[in-house]
C-alpha positions in Angstrom: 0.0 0.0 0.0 1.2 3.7 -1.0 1.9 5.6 1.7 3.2 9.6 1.3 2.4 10.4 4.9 5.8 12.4 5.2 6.3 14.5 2.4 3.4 16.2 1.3 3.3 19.4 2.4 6.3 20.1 1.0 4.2 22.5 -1.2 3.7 24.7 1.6 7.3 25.8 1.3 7.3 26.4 -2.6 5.1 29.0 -3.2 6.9 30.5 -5.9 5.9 28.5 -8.5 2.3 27.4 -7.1 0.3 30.0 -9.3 -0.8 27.8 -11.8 -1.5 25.0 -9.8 -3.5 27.0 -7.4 -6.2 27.8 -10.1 -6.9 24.6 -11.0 -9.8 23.3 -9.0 -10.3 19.4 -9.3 -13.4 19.3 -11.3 -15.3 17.1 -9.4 -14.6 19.3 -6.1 -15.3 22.7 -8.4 -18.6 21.5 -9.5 -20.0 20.1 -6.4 -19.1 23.2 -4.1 -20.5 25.3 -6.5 -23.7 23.5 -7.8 -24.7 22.7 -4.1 -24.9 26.5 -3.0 -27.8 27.6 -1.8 -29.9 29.5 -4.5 -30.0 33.4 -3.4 -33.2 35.0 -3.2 -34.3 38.4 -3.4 -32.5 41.0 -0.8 -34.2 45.0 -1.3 -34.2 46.6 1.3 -35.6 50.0 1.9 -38.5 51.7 2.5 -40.1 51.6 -1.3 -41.4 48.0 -2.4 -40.0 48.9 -6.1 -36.3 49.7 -6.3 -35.5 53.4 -7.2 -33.3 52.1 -10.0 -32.8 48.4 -10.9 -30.9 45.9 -14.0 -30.5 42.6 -13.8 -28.6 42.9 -17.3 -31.7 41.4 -19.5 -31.8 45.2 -21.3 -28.0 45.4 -22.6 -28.3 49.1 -23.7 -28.4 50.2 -20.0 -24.7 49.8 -19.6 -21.2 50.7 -21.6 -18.3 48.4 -21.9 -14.5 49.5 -22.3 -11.8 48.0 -22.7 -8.3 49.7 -22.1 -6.0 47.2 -23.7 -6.7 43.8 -25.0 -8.6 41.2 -27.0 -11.4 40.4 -23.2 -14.0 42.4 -21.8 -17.1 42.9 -20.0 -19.7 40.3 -21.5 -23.2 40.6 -21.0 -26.4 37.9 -21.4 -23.7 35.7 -22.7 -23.6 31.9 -21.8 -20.3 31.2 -22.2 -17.9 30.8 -19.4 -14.4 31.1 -18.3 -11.9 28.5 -17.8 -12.1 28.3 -14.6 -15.9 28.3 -14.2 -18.7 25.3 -14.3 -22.0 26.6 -14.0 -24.4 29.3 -13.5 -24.9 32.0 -11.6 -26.9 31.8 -8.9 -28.7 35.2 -8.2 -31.9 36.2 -7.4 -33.3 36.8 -11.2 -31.6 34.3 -12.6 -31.1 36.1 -16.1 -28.2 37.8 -18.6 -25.8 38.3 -15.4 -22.5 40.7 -17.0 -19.2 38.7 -16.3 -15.6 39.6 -17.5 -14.4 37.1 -20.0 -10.8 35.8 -18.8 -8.0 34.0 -20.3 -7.2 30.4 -20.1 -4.8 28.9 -17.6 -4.2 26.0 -19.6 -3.4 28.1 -22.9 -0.2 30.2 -23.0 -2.1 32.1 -26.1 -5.3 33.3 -24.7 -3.8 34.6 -21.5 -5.1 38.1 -20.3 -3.1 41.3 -20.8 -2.6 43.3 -17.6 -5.6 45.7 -18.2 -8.6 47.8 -17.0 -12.2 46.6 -18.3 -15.0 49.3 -17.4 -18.5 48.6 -16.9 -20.4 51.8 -16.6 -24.0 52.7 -17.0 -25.0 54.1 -20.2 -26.8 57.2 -19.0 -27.1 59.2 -15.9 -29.4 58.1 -13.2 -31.6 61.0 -12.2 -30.9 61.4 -8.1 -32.0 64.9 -7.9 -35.5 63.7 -6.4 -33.5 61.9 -3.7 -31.3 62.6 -0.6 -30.2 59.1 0.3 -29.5 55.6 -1.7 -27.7 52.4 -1.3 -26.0 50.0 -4.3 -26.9 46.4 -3.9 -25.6 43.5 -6.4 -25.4 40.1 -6.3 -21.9 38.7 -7.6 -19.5 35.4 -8.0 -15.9 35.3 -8.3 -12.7 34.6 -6.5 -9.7 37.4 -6.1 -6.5 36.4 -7.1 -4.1 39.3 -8.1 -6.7 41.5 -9.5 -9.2 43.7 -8.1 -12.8 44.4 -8.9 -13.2 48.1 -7.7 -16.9 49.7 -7.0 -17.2 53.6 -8.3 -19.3 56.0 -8.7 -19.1 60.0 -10.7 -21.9 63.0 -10.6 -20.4 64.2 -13.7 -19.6 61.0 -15.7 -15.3 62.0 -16.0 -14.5 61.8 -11.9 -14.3 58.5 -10.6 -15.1 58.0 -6.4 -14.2 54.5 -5.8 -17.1 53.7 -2.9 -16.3 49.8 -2.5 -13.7 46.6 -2.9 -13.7 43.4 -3.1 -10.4 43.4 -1.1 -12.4 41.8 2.0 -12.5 38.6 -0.3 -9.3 36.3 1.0 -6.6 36.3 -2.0 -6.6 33.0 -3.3 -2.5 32.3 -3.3 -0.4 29.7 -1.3 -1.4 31.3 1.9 -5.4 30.1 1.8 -8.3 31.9 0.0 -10.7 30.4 -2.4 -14.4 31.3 -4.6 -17.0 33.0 -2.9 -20.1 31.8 -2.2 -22.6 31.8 -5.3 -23.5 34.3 -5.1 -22.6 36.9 -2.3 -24.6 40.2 -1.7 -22.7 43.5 -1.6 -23.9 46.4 -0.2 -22.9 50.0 -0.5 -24.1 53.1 0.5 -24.5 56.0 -1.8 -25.7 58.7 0.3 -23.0 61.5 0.2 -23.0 61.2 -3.8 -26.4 62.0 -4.5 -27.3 64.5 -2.0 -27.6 67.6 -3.5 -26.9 66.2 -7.1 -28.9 65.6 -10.4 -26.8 62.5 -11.8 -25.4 59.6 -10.9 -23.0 57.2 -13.1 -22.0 53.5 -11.5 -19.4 51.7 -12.7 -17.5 48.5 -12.2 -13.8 49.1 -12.6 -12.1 45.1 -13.0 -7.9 45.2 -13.4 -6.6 42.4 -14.5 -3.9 40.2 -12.8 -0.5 40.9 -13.0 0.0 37.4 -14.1 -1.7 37.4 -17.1 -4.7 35.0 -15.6 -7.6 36.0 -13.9 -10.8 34.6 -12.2 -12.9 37.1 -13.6 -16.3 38.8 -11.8 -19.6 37.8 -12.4 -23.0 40.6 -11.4 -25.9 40.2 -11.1 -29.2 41.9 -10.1 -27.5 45.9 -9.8 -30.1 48.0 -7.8 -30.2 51.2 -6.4 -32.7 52.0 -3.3 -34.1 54.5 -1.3 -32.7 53.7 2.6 -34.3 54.1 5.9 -33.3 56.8 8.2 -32.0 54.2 10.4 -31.2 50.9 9.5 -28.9 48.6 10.9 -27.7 45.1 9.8 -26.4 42.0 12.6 -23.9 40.3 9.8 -21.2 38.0 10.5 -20.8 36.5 14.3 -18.5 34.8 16.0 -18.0 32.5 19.1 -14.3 32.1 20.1 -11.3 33.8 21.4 -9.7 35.8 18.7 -6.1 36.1 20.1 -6.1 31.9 20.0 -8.2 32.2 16.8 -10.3 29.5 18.8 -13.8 28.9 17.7 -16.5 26.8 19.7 -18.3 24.5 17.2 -18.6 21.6 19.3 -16.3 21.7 22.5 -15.0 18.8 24.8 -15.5 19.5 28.4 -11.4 19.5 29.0 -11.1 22.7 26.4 -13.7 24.9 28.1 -12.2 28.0 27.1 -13.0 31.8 27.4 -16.7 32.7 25.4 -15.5 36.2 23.6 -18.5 36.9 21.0 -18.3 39.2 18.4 -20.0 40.6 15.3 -20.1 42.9 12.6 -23.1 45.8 12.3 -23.6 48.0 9.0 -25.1 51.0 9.1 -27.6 50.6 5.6 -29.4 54.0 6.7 -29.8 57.3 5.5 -27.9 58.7 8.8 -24.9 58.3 10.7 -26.0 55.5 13.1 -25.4 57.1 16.3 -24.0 54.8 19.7 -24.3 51.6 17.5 -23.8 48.5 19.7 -24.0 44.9 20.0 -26.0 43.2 22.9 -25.3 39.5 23.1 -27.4 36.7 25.2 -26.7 33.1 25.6 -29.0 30.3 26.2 -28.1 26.9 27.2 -31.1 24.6 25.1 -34.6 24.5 26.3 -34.1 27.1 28.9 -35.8 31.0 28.8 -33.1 32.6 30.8 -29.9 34.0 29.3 -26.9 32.2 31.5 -24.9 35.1 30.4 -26.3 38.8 28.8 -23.8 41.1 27.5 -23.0 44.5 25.2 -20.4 45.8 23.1 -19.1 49.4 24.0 -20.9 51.8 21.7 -19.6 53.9 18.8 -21.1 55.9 16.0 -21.0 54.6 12.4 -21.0 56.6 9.0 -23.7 56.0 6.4 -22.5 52.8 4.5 -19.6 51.4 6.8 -19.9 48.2 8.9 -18.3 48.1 12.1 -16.8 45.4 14.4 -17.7 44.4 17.8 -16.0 42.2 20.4 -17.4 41.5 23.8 -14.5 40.0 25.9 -16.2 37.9 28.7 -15.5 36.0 31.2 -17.7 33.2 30.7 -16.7 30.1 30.3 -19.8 27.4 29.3 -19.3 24.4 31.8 -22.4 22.6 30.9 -23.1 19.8 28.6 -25.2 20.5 25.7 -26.3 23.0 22.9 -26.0 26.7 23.3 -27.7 29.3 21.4 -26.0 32.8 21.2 -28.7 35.6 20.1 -26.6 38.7 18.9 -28.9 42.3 18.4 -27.9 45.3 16.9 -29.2 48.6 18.5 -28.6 52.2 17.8 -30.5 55.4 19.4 -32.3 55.8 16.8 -35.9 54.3 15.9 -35.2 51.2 13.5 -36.3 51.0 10.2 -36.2 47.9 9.1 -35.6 45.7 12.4 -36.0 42.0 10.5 -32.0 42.1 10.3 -30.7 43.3 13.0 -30.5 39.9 15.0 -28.4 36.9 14.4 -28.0 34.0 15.9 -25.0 31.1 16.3 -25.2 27.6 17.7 -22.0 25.8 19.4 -21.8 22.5 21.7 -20.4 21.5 25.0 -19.7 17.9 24.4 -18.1 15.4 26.9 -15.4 13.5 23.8 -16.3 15.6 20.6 -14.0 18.2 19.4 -14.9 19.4 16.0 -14.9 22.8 13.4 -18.2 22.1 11.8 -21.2 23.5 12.2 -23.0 20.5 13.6 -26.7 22.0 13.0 -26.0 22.5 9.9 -24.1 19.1 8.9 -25.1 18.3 5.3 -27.2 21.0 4.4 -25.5 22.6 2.2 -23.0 20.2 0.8 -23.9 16.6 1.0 -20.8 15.0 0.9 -19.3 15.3 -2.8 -16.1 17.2 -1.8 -13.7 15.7 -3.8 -13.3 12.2 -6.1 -10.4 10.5 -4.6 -8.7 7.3 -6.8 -5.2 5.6 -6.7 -3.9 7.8 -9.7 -5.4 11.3 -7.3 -4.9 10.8 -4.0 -5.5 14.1 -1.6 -5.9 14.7 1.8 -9.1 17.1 3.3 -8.0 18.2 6.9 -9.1 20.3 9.3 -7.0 22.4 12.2 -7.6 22.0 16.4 -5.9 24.6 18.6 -5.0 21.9 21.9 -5.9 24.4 25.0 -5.7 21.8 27.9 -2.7 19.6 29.0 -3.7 16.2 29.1 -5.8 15.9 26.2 -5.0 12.4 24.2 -6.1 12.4 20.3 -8.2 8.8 20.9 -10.1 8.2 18.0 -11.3 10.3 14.6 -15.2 10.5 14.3 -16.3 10.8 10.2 -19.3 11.5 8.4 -18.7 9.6 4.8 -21.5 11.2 2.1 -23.6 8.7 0.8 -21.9 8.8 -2.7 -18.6 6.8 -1.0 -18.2 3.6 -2.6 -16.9 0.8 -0.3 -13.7 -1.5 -0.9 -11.5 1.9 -0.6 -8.5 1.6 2.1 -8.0 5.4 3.5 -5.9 6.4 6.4 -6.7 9.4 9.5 -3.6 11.6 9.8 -2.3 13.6 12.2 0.0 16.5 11.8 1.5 19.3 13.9 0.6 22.3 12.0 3.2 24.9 11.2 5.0 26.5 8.2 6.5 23.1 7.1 3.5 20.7 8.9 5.5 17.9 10.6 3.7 14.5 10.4 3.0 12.8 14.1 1.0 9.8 13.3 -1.5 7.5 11.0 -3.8 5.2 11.2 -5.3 3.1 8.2 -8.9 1.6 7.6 -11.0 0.2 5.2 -14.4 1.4 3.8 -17.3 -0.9 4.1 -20.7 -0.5 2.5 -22.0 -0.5 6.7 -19.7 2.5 7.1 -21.3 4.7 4.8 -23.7 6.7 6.6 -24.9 9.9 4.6 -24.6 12.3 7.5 -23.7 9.8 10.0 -20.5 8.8 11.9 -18.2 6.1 12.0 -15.2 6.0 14.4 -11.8 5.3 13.8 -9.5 4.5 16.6 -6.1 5.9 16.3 -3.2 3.0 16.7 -0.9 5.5 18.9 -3.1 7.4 21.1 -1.2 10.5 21.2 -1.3 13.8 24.1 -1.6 16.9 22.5 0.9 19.9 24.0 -1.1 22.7 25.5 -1.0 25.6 22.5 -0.4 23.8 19.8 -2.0 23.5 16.4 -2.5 20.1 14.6 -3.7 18.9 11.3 -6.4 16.4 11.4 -7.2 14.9 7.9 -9.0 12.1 5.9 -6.2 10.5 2.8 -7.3 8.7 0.5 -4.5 5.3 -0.1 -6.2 3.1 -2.3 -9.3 1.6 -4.2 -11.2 2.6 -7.7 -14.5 4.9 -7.0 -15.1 8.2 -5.1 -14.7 8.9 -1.1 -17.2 11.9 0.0 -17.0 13.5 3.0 -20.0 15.3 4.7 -19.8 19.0 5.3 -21.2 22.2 6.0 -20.7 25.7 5.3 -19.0 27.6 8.3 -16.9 30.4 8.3 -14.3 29.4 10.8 -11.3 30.7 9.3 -8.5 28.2 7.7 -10.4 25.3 9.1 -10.3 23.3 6.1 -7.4 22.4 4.0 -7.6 20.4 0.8 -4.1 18.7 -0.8 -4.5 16.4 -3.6 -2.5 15.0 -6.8 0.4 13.9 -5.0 3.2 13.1 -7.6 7.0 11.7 -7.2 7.5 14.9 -6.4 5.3 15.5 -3.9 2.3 17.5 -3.7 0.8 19.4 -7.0 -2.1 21.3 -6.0 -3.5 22.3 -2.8 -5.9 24.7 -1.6 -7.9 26.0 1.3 -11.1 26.5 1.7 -11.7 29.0 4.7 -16.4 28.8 4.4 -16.4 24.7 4.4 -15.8 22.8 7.1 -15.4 18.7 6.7 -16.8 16.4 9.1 -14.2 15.2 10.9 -14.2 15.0 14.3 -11.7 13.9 17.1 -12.9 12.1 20.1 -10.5 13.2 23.1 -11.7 10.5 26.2 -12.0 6.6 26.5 -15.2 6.7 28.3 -17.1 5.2 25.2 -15.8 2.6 23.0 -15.4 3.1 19.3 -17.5 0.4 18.8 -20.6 2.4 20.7 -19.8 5.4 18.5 -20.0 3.2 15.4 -22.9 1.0 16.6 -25.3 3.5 18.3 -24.5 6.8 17.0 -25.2 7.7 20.7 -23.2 9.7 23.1 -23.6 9.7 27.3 -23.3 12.1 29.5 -22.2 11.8 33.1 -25.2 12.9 35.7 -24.8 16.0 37.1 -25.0 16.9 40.3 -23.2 13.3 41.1 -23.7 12.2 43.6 -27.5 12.5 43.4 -29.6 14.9 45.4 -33.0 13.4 44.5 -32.5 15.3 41.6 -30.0 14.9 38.7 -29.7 15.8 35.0 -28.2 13.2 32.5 -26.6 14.6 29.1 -26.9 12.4 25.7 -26.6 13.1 22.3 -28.0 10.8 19.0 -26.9 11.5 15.7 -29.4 9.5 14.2 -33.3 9.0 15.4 -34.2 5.8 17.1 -36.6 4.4 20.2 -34.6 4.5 23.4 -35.7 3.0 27.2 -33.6 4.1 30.3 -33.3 1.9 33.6 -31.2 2.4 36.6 -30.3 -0.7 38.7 -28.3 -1.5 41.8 -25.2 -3.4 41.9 -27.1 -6.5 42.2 -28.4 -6.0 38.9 -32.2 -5.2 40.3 -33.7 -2.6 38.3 -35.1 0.5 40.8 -35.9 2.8 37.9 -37.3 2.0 34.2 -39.0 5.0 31.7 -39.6 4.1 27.8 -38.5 7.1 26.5 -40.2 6.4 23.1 -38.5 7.5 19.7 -36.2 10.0 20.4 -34.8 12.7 17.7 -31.4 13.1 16.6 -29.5 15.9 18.5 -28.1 16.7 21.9 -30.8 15.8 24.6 -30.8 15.7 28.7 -32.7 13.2 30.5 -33.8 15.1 34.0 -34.7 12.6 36.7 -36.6 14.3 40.0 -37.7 12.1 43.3 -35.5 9.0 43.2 -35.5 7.1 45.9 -32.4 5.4 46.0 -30.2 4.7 49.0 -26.6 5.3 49.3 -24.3 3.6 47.6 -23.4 3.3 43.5 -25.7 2.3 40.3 -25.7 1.9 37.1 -27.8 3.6 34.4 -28.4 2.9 31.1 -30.0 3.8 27.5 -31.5 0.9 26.0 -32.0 0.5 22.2 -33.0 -2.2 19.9 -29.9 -4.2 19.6 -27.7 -2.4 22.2 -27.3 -1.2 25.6 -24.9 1.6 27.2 -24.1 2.2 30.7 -22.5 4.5 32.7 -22.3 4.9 36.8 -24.1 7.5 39.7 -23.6 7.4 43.3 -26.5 8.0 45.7 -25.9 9.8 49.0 
């Protein structure tokens, strides 16, 4: 059996010569991520139901196209695609989107010239009625060296560049990838029509510097009246920022600090005055916050988005599913209030440790992330920050998509990440049709069990070794920042491509404790909790989580095997559950409790006092 556990990521040092390579997405992996994004639907905002001004591009003789040098431009209701692009479009009207029309990498004669391409309304739009818009437009792309610049003119000659897509991570050695399909973008145009007649818009793209580019894609360009006041909850986060550690699900032993954080834009008319972010956080099934927090306050400009950090010092010690609700507030009477809250999920688990967004496992990619074979062998990984000394790497948990065919041998790998990875340890297995879930997990217990070191960053990953057919794993979308690495066509020379996907996170899992057996992972998708308060006060609280559906029983007997407490607790739904137990009367001494399915039964201990 192959094995090229050692040398792969030599790439990470050669970044030189990496450009080409770092365009070329396998096509299997470009297709899926991009067919399986969620189709946009219509975002106007503002106080009128009809946009003041609006194209989705189906009427070509609303805009101009120029080219400063070269044989490429600004295409519009064309079908034809780039190189690098397999697909449509996903925005909201679906129609003649405009897209720049690029080079290709594979073809040293139809490479772009280092250029500007202008896309620019054809005639003025009439403002003079108006004392406060907002630009809105839905686009595609991925930012490589060039730039795709927003700008606006009252006078059709001077040029006021109003937005960037420089927020979009450069896709180069050092991560970055294609948006979403599509992405929103939001500007706000206030200050260049108050007090004006005209207004010109224009998309300003420069080509890359190599001669290849991605290219843009727009769609859906409207202009609209704002609210006085109207702020936007966007992004949010869960972690600790100077650890860049994000709580997705959480094993007990790396409880860490809960900082929360978030980004507000103002999409008024007016300066958004003592803007702040209040925060609350509910463990599941309760009504009251267990901690209720907000930002310091600040005033924000017509148009600009703001970040917020609240630094607690809260640190969730309780099993199960948290749900953080983050508002926006200004002084000001809110316009359009629908979007100014946002929420995020994470989970205290006893063994779990993982990056993915667990609610959200499968719903936007089902498995399909790449098509692995002896001839392309890859690796998808994802990154854990160790926090706690004492914490053994036991076993990997893996959701395989439902496309993986069995007969395939793979291997879990284990690296300490850095700028040359080093690799720790492996441990090989071999897919059976029973493995393959679909949004379920099977369990892979590692061969050397290693203890992490406190503050140190490893590379958990899923290779491919051997076997004809595809191996999918399960994922979700979650913006958890360098979470994900993909490396794939591994040659004599080591790695050839590689990428990293920073907005999908793989299922893979590490479980960090021996109190349950891989073979109760693999067999009952189930997870126990130990009671809490233990030992019992007539009262106690007993943490479990299913990852698939099924009818459950719990008992508690004595150590003579006499059973003092039974309760069918019927068919129970998948997810992270507590089973709360009031009035026992049980003497002192220890017993044992257990779930009960159809073909299996798990135990775990309580003492009485």
């Amino acid at each position: 059996m192959k094995k090229i556990y050692t040398f792969i990521f030599t790439v990470l040092a050669t970044v030189g010569a990496m450009a080409q390579n770092i365009q070329t997405l396998p096509a299997q992996l470009a297709s899926e991520i991009r067919a399986n994004d969620e189709v946009s639907q219509p975002s106007l905002r503002g106080g009128d139901v009809v946009p003041f001004w609006y194209s989705d591009f189906s009427d070509a003789t609303l805009w101009e196209t120029e080219a400063v040098v070269g044989n490429y431009d600004w295409v519009i209701g064309d079908t034809e695609n780039g190189w690098f692009y397999n697909g449509n479009i996903n925005s909201a009207s679906g129609g003649e989107y405009a897209f720049v029309w690029n080079g290709d990498a594979q073809d040293e004669t139809e490479t772009l010239l280092q250029s500007q391409y202008f896309l620019t309304t054809a005639q003025a739009i009439d403002v003079s009625t108006i004392e406060s818009a907002i630009l809105q437009f839905e686009m595609y792309g991925a930012r490589f060296t060039d730039s795709l610049k927003v700008e606006v003119s009252n006078d059709g000659d001077n040029w006021e560049q109003i937005g960037n897509q420089q927020d979009i991570g450069q896709l180069t050695a050092g991560g970055g990838s294609v948006t979403t399909n599509t992405i929103t973008r939001t500007y706000n145009m206030t200050l260049n029509v108050q007090g004006q007649n005209d207004l010109w818009i224009r998309f300003n793209y420069e080509t890359a510097t190599s001669g290849v580019a991605y290219g843009w894609f727009i769609d859906d360009v409207t202009v609209l009246i704002p609210e006085e006041n109207d702020l936007s909850m966007e992004t949010v986060y869960t972690g600790d920022i100077i650890n860049d550690f994000e709580y997705t699900i959480t094993p007990l032993e790396q409880l860490h600090t809960l900082n929360l954080g978030g980004e507000i834009t103002n999409l008024g008319g007016l300066e958004a005055v003592n803007a702040k972010m209040t925060v609350e956080v509910f463990l599941e099934d309760e009504m009251v916050p267990v901690y209720t927090g907000e930002s310091d306050p600040t005033n924000i400009v017509q148009g600009e988005t703001a970040q917020f950090w609240i630094f607690t010092d809260f640190i969730p010690e309780t099993l199960g599913d948290y749900n953080v609700v983050y508002t926006a507030v200004q002084d000001g009477s809110e316009g359009l209030p629908e979007d100014n809250v946002n929420e995020k999920e994470f989970r205290i688990d006893e063994i779990f440790w993982a990056n993915d967004d667990y609610n959200d496992l499968g719903a936007e990619f089902d498995g399909a992330l790449g098509e692995a074979t002896t001839s392309n062998e890859w690796i998808l990984a994802t990154t854990f920050t160790c926090f706690e000394p004492g914490t053994r790497f036991e076993a990997a948990s893996i959701s395989l998509g439902s496309g993986t065919q069995s007969g395939q041998e793979a291997a879990i790998v284990l690296f300490l990440n850095g700028a040359t990875p080093e690799f720790i340890t492996a441990t090989e297995f071999s897919i059976e049709q029973s493995d393959i879930f679909g949004s379920g997990f099977m369990a892979i217990e590692m061969d050397d069990q290693i203890e992490l070191t406190p503050g140190e960053s490893y590379v958990v990953g899923v290779q491919h070794l051997q076997g004809e057919g595809t191996l999918e794993l399960d994922a979700s979308e979650y913006d958890n920042d360098f979470s994900t690495l993909i490396f794939g066509n591994f040659g004599a020379g080591g790695a050839q491509d590689w990428f990293i996907f920073d907005d999908i996170s793989p299922a893979i899992r590490i479980s960090t404790s021996d109190i349950i057996s891989v073979p109760e992972i693999n067999e009952k998708n189930l997870t126990i909790g130990q009671n809490y308060p233990n030992p019992i006060l007539g009262k106690t609280t007993i943490p479990y989580i299913l990852d698939v559906a099924q009818k459950l029983s719990f008992e508690i007997t004595d150590m003579t095997g006499r059973v003092v407490y039974s309760e069918d607790l019927g068919t129970v739904s998948a997810g992270s559950k507590t089973l709360i137990l009031s009035d026992l009367d049980l003497t002192v001494g220890l017993y044992n409790y257990s779930f009960i399915g159809e073909n299996f039964k798990a135990t775990k201990t309580l003492s009485s006092n």
